[in-house]
TINU-569113 format. One record per atom (N, C-alpha, C): residue number from 1; x, y, z negated; residue in three letters. Coordinates in Angstrom, 2 decimals. Example, Ala and Ser with C-alpha at 12.3 -4.5 7.8 and 13.67 -1.06 7.14 Angstrom:
<rs>
(1 (13.19 -5.69 -7.80) ALA)
(1 (12.30 -4.50 -7.80) ALA)
(1 (13.20 -3.30 -7.80) ALA)
(2 (12.85 -2.25 -7.08) SER)
(2 (13.67 -1.06 -7.14) SER)
(2 (12.90 0.03 -7.87) SER)
</rs>
This chain:
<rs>
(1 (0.83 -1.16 0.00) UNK)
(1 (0.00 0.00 0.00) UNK)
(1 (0.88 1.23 0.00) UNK)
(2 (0.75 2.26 0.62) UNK)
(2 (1.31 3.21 0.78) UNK)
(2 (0.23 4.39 1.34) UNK)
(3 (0.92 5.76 1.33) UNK)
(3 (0.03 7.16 1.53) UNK)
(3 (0.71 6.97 3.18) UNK)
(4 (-0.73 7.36 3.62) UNK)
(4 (-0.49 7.39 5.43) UNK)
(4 (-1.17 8.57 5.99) UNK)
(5 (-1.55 8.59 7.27) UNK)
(5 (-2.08 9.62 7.87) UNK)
(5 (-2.63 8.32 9.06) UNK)
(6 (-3.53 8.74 9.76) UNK)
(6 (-4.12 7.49 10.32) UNK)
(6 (-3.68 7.74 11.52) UNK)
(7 (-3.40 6.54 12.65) UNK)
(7 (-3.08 6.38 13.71) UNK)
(7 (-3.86 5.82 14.68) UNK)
(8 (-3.75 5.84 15.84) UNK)
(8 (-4.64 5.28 16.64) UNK)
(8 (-5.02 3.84 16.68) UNK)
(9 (-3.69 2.93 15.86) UNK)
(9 (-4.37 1.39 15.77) UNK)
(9 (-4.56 1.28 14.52) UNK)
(10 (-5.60 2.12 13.46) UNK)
(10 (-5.77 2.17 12.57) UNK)
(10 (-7.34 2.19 12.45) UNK)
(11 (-8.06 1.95 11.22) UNK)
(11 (-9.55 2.28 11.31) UNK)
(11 (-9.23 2.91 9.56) UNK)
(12 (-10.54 3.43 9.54) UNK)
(12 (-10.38 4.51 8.49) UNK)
(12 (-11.82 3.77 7.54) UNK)
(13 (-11.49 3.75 6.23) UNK)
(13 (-12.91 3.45 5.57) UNK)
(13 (-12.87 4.43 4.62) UNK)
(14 (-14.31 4.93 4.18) UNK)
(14 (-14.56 5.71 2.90) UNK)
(14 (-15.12 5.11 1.98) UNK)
(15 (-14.97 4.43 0.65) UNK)
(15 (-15.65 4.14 -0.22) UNK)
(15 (-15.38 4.81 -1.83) UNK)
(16 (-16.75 5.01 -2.15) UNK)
(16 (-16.80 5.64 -2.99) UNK)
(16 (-16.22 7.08 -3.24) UNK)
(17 (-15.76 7.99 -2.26) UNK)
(17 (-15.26 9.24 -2.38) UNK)
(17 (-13.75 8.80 -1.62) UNK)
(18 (-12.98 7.79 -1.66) UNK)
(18 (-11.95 7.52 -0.92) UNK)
(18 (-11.73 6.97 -0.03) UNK)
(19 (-10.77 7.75 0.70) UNK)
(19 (-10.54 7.47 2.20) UNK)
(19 (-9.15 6.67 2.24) UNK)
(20 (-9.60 5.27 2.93) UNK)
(20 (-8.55 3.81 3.22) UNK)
(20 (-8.27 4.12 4.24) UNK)
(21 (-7.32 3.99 4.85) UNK)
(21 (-6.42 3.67 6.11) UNK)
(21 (-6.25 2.55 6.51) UNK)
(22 (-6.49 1.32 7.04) UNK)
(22 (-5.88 -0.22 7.36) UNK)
(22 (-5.53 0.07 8.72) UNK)
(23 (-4.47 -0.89 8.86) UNK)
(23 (-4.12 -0.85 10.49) UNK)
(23 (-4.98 -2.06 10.84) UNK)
(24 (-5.74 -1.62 12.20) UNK)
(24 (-6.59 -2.78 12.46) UNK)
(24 (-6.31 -4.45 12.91) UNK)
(25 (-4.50 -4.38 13.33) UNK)
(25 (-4.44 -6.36 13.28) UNK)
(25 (-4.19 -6.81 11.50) UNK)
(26 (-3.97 -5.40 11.19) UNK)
(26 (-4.10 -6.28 9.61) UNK)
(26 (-5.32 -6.73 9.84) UNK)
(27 (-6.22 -5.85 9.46) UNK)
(27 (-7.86 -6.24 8.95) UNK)
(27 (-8.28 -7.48 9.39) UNK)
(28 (-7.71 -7.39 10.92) UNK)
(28 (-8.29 -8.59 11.79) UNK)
(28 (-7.80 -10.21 10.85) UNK)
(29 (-6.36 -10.06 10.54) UNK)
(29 (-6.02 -11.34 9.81) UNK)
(29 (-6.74 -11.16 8.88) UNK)
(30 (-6.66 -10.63 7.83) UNK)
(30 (-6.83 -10.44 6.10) UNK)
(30 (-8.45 -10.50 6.03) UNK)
(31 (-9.66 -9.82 7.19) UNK)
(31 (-10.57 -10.30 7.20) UNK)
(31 (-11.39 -9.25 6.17) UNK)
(32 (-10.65 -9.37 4.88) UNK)
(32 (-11.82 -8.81 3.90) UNK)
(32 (-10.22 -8.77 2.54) UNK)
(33 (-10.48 -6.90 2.10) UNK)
(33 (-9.93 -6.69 1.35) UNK)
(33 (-10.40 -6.07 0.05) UNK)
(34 (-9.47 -6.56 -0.98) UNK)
(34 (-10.58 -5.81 -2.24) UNK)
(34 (-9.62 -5.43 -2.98) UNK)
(35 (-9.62 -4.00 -3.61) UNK)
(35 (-8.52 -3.31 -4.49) UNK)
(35 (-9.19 -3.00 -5.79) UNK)
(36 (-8.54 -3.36 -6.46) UNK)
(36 (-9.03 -2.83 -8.04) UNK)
(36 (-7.69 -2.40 -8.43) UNK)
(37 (-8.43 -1.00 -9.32) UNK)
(37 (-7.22 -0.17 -10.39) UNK)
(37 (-7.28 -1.08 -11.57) UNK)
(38 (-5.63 -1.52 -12.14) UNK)
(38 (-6.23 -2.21 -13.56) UNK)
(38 (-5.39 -1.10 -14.57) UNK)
(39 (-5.14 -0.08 -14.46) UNK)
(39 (-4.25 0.55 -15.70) UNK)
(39 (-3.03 0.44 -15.53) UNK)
(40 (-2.48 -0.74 -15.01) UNK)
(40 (-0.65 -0.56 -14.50) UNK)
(40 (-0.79 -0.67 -13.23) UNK)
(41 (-1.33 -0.18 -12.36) UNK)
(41 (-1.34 -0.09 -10.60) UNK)
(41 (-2.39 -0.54 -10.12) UNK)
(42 (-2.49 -0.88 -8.87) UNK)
(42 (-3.47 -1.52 -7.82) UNK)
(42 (-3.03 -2.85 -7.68) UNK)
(43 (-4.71 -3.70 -7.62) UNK)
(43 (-4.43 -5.12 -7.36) UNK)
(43 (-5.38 -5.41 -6.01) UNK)
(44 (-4.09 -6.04 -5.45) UNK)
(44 (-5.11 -6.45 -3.97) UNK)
(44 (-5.34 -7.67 -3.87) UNK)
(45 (-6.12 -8.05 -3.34) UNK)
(45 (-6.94 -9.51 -3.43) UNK)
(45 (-7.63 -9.97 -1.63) UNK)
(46 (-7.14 -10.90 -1.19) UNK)
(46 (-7.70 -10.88 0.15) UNK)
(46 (-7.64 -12.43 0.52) UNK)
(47 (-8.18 -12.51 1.76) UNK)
(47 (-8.06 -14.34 2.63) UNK)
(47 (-6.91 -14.40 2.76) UNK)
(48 (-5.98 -13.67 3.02) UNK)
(48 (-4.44 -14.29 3.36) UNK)
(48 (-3.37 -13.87 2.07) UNK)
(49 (-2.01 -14.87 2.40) UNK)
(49 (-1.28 -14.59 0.96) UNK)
(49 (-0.24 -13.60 1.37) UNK)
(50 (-0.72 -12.37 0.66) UNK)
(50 (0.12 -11.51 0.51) UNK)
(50 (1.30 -11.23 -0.16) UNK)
(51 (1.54 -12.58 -0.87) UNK)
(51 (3.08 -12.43 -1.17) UNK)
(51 (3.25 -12.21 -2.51) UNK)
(52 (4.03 -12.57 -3.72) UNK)
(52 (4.51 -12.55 -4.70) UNK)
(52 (4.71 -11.02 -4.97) UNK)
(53 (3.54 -10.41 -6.48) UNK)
(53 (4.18 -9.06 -6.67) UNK)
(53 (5.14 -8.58 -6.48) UNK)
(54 (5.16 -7.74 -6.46) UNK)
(54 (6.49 -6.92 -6.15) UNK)
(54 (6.79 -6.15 -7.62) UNK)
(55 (7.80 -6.87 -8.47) UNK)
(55 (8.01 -6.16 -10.33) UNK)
(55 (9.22 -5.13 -10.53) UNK)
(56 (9.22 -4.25 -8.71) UNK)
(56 (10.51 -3.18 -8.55) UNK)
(56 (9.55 -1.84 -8.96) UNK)
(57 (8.68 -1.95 -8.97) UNK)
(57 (7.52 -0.61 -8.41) UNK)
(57 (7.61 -0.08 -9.48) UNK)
(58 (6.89 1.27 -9.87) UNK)
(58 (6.40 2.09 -10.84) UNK)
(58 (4.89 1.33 -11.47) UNK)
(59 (5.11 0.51 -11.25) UNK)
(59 (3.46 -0.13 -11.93) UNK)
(59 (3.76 -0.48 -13.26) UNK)
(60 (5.00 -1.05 -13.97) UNK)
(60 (5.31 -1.62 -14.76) UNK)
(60 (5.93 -2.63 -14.61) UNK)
(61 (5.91 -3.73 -15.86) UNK)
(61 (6.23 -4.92 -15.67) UNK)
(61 (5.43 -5.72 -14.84) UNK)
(62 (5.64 -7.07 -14.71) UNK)
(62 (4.74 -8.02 -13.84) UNK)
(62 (4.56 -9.36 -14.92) UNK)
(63 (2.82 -9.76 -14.46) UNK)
(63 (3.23 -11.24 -16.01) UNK)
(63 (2.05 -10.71 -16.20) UNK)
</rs>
């Protein structure tokens, strides 16, 4: 996840007052994405495996 500006192979969603950016062959794999704030960062949750946290970030620890 990162701050973007949208591009042409991008689609844009608004929910709840915020505006998502996905690039659209993501979406196409991943299908269906879901983000929740838990208090130490964003957790993403989707059909495909996105890979072992990442415990370098400003989120905190990981665990």
């Amino acid at each position: 996840m990162a701050l973007d500006e949208p591009k042409n192979s991008d689609d844009s969603f608004e929910v709840k007052g915020h505006k998502f950016v996905v690039d659209k062959e993501f979406m196409q794999k991943a299908e269906q994405i879901k983000i929740d704030f838990t208090g130490m960062g964003f957790h993403l949750d989707s059909n495909m495996d996105l890979g072992a946290p990442d415990c370098g970030g400003c989120g905190g620890s990981c665990g």
